[in-house]
N, C-alpha and C positions, 0 to 999 in steps of 0.2 A: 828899461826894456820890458816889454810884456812878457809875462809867465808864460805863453804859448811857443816862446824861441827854444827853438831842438837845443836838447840837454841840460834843459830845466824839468824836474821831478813834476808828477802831476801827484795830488792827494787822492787815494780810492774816493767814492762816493759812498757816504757814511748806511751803512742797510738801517732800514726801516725797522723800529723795536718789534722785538717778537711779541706773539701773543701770550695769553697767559698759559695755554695748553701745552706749547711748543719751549713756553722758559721748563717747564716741571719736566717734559719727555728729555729736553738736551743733556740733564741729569741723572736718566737710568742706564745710560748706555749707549742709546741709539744712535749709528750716526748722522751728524746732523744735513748730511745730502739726503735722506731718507724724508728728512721732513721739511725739506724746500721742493720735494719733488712732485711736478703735478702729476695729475692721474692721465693716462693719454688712452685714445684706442688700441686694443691687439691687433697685431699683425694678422694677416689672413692664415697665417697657416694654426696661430689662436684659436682665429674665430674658428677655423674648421673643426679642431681639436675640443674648444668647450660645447660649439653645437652637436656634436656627434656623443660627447660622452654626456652631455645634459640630458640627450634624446633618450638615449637606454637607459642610464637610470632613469627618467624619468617612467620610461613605459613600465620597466621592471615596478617602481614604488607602486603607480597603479593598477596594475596587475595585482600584488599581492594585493594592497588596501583593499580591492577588490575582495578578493578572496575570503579576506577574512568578515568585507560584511554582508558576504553572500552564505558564508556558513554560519553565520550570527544567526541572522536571519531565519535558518531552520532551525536552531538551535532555539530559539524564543518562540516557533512556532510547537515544537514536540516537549519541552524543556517540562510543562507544569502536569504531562503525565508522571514524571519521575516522583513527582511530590504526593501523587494519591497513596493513600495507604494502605498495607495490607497486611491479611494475616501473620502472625509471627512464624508459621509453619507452609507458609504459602512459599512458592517460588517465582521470580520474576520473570516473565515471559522470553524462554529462548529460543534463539536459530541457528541452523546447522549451516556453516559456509564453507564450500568446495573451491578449491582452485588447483589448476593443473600448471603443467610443466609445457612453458610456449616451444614453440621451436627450435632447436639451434642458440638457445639462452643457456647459458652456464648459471643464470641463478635460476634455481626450479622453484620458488616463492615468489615469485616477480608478481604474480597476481594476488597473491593475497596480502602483498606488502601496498598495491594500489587500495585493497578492502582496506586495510587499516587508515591508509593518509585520508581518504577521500570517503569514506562510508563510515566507518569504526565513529567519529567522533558526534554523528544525529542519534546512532544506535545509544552511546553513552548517553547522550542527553534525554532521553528518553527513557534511560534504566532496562535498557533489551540488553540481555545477556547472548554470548552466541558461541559456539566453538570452530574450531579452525580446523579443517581436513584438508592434504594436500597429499601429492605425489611425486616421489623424486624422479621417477622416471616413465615416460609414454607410455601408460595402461595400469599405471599401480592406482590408479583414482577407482577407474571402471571393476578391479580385480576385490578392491576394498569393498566398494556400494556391494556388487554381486555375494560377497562373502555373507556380509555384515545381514543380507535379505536372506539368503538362505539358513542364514543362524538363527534369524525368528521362523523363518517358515519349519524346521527342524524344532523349535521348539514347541510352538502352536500345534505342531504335529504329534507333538507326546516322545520324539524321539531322543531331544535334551532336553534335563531338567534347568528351572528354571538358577540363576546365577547364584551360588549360594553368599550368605548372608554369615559369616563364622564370629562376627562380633554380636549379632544381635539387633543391629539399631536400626533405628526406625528408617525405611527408606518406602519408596513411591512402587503402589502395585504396577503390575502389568499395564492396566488400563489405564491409570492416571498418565503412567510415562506415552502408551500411546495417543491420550487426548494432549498432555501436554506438546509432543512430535506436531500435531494437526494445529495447536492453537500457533505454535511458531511460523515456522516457515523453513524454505532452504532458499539459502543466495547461492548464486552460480555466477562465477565472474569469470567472463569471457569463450570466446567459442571451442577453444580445446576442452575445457572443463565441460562445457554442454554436452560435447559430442561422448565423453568418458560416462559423464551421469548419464546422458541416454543408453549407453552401450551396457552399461554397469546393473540399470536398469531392469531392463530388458532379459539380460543375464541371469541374475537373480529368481526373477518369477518364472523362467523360462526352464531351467538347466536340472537334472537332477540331483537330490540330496542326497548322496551317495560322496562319502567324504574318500574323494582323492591327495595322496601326497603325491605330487605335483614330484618333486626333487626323487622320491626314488623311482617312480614312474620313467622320468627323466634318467635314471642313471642305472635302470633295465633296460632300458631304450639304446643307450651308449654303451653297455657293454656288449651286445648284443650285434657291433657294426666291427668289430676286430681290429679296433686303434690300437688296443693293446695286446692282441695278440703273440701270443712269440714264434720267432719268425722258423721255419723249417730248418732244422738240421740233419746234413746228409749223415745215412747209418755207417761209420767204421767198420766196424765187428762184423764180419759174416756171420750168419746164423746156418746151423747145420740141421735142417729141417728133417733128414733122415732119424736124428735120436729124438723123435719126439713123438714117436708110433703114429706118423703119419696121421696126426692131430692139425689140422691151419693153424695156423699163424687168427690169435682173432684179431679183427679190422676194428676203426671205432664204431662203426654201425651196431656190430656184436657184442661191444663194452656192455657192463651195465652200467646206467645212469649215475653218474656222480652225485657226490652231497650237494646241496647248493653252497653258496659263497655270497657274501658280501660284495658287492660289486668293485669295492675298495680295497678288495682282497691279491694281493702279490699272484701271479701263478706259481712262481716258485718254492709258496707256501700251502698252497693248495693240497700238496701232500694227494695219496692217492686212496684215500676215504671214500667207502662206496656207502650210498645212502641206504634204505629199502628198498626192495626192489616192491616193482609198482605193482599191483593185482588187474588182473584182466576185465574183471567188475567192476562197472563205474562205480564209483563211491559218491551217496549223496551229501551235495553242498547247502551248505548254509546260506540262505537268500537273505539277503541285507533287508533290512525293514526298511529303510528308504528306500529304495529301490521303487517300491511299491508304490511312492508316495505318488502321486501327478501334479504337475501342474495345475494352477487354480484356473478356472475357469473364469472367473472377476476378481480383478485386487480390490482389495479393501483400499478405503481414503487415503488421499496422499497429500501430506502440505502442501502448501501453494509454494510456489515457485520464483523469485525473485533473480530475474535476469539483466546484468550488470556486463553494460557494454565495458571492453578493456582492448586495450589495442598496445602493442608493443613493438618498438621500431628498434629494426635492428639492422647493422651493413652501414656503410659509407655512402650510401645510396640515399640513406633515409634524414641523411646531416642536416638537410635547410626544413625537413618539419619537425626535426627535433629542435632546433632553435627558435622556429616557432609556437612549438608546443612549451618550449622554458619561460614565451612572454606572453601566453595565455593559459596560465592554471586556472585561470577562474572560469574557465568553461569545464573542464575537469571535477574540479571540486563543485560545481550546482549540478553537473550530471551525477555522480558521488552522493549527494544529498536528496536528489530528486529521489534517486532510484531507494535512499533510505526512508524516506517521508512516504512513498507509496507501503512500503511496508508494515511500517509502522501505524497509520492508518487502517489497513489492512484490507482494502478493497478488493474483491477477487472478479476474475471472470472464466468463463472455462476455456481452456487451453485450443487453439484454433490448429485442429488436426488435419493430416493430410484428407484426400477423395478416398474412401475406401478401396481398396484394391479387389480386382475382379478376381484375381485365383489367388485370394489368402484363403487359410485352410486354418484349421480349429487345433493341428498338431503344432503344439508349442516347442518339443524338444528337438526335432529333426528338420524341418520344416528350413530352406535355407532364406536368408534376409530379403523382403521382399520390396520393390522400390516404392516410396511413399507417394508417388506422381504417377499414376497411370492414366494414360492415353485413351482419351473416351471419345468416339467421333461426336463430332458439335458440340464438345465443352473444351475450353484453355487447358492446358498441357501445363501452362504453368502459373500454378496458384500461390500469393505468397502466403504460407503458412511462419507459426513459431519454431518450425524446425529449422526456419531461414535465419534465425537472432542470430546476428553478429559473422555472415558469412563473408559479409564485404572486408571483412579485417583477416580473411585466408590470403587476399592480396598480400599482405604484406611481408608474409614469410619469405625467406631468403630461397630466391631460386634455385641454391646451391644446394641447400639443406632439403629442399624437395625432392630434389631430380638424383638426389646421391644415399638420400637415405640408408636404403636397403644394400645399395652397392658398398656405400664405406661399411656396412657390418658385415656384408661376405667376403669384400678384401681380408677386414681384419680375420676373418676365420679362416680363410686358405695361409694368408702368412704364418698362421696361431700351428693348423697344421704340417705347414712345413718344414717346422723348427721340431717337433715332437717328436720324430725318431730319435735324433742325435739326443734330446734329451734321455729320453725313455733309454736308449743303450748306454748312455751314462749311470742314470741311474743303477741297471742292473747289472751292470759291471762292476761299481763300487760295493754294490750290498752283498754280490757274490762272490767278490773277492777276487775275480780275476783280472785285477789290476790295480796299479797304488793308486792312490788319489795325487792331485800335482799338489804346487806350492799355492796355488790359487783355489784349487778344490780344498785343501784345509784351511784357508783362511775365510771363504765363502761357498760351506758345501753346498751342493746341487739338490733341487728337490730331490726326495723320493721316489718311488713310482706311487706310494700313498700318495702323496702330494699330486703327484699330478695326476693324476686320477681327481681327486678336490678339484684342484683346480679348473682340470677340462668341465667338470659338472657347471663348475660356478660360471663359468664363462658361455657354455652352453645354453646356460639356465637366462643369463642377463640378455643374448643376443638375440633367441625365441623371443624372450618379453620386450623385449625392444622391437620386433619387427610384429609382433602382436599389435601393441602400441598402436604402432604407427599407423595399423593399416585399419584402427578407429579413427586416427583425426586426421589423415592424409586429407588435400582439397578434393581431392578427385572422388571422396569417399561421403555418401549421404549419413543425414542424423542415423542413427536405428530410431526404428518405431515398433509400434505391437500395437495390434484393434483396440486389447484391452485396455492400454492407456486412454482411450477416447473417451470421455464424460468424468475419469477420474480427475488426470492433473487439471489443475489452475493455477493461474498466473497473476499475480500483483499489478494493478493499474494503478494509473494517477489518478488521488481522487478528484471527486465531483468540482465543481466551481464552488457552489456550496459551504463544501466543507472546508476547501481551499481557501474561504473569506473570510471565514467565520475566523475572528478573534481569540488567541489563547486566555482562557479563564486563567 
């Protein structure tokens, strides 16, 4: 019978000898369906999967490669100023860089943390030195510049002496510090910061030298509104007016004037301390010597000015151009670069000011802010000027943070108020003893009325400045200007073609 009749054994079909790559791999381990197995196409939901995530990294890898040889690139161009040499007592040329506090951002560096990713490393490469000023909160930038100006104009003016020097050593007169301020520059990054330096500005050469403390000013000011007053108590005791040889009763109008007091001062410590009494003759006052000083009539030179677009998205709103801003940094980083290569260069032009205005007036101190666009028949109403840098990026603040500003700091101060009786009567009822403290008041006593007295100042103090702030960089609110800035500031341009082709030595 043939081998083909059912229930005769058939012999496998002997496999073809392995290769030689295949005898060495079936001895490290691997299994050997691993190595009979051909390669096939992926499934579609694969191919979907590898085309999708090859697509993003891939854009991401290009993007950065980008990046870096777009900063190269300036880097090779400014790189072989670093190498010229210079005196051993010389200083390397530096700039003053300002950034403010965006809106509605819990981090108040956000802008100078963009100077450092995207400007800081052409500045390195160049050997520009620079320092860093910023503001934690909405008007501490403008409050700083204003200070910092009228600390030279107080000084120039003979009324401080100059900084003193108690080691000795050798440091940069007056004037070298001021040519060196001119040879650098200031960078301003982004339009909060703009609108703070102009206000800041303005402030400074404008305001008088006459040194206010600000905090007790402020807390004359609040004692003076009877938060802390104590509250009327009706009289017990009748008084028998008859044993007092028909003398009145004196009123407080009749009092004499009390000692003053510290504003932090308990009333129930106050004691009943009568001061001098006052003399009917005015007494002459000592007029402050600043007081006298004026306003300048022309500033002296002012570095040029280096204006660095910055833009910050913030809200749920802003999600699909943040994602696209994560796969184009290299537009970022060559505007970042640009705007350091104009500097460093140092090409200047003069600052492109507003139309003079018809009823500006020559008084600097009183004079209220006047708008930098006025209306002339048969000329445009609206010219772009450099006071416009960066106003397209007011867009982007969060509506909420606009429109409630001012409203969430007076909620918080009516609620701040409306808690402060009960404290305030706690307080003086444990300090004066007419009542025990609980099991919760000795485990976490209650402020003071010291204390809250501090406290209300401090709170006072931060809500002012906060609504101060605000109402320099609100959108609704123009640059500040002044005549006097016209012919002084200048501005950092891209240089020439020229200079732009010309080869690094």
């Amino acid at each position: 019978m043939s081998s083909s009749v059912g229930g005769d054994s058939k012999f496998p079909t002997p496999k073809p000898p392995q290769s030689g790559i295949k005898t060495v791999l079936q001895y490290t381990g691997i299994p050997p369906s691993w190595l009979d197995k051909r390669p096939g196409l992926p499934s579609r939901n694969w191919l979907i999967f590898l085309g999708v995530t090859s697509t993003i990294l891939g854009c991401y890898y290009y993007d950065r490669q980008e990046s870096k040889r777009i900063r190269q690139e300036y880097v090779d161009k400014v790189k072989h100023l670093a190498e010229v040499p210079i005196h051993s007592l010389a200083n390397p040329r530096k700039v003053t860089v300002y950034g403010s506090k965006w809106p509605d951002d819990d981090e108040y560096d956000r802008s100078l943390k963009y100077f450092r990713k995207y400007v800081k490393p052409i500045f390195v490469a160049a050997a520009v030195d620079y320092d860093m000023i910023t503001g934690r909160r909405h008007g501490d930038l403008a409050e700083r510049i204003a200070e910092d100006i009228k600390a030279r104009r107080r000084m120039e003016a003979g009324l401080d002496p100059p900084p003193p020097n108690p080691m000795n050593l050798p440091t940069l007169s007056i004037q070298d510090i001021r040519r060196r301020e001119l040879e650098g520059g200031v960078v301003i990054v982004g339009r909060p910061t703009f609108k703070e330096y102009m206000a800041g500005l303005k402030r400074g050469w404008s305001e008088s030298l006459v040194k206010v403390d600000k905090e007790e000013k402020l807390a004359m000011e609040l004692e003076s509104d009877g938060r802390f007053d104590e509250p009327p108590e009706p009289d017990t005791v009748p008084v028998e007016l008859g044993d007092l040889d028909e003398e009145p009763v004196p009123t407080a109008s009749k009092l004499p004037p009390s000692k003053g007091f510290s504003p932090f001062t308990p009333p129930h410590l106050r004691g009943d301390q009568q001061g001098p009494r006052t003399s009917s003759f005015p007494s002459s006052q000592k007029v402050d010597p600043a007081a006298t000083v004026p306003p300048p009539a022309f500033l002296p030179p002012h570095p040029p000015l280096l204006l660095v677009e910055f833009h910050n998205r913030i809200g749920f709103s802003q999600m699909p151009m943040m994602v696209w801003d994560f796969f184009n940094e290299r537009h970022r980083v060559r505007a970042g670069a640009e705007a350091a290569y104009k500097l460093i260069k140092n090409e200047t032009r003069p600052f492109i000011a507003p139309p003079p205005s018809l009823n500006s007036t020559d008084d600097f101190t009183d004079s209220p802010p006047q708008p930098y666009l006025t209306e002339i028949p048969g000329e445009p109403t609206s010219i772009p000027t450099d006071l416009d840098f960066g106003k397209e990026s007011e867009a982007l603040y969060k509506s909420s943070a606009v429109k409630s500003f001012v409203s969430n700091i007076e909620k918080a101060r009516t609620g701040y108020y409306k808690e402060l009786p009960t404290k305030l009567e706690t307080a003086r009822a444990i300090a004066r003893g007419t009542r025990e403290p609980t099991k919760d008041e000795n485990n976490y006593p209650p402020p003071t009325e010291v204390q809250l007295r501090a406290e209300r100042l401090k709170k006072e103090m931060r809500w002012r400045n906060d609504v101060a702030g605000w109402e320099i960089i609100a959108p609704e609110k123009d640059v500040e200007w002044d005549e006097r800035f016209r012919g002084v500031l200048k501005v950092f341009v891209t240089p020439s073609e020229e200079e732009v082709e010309k080869p690094s030595s």
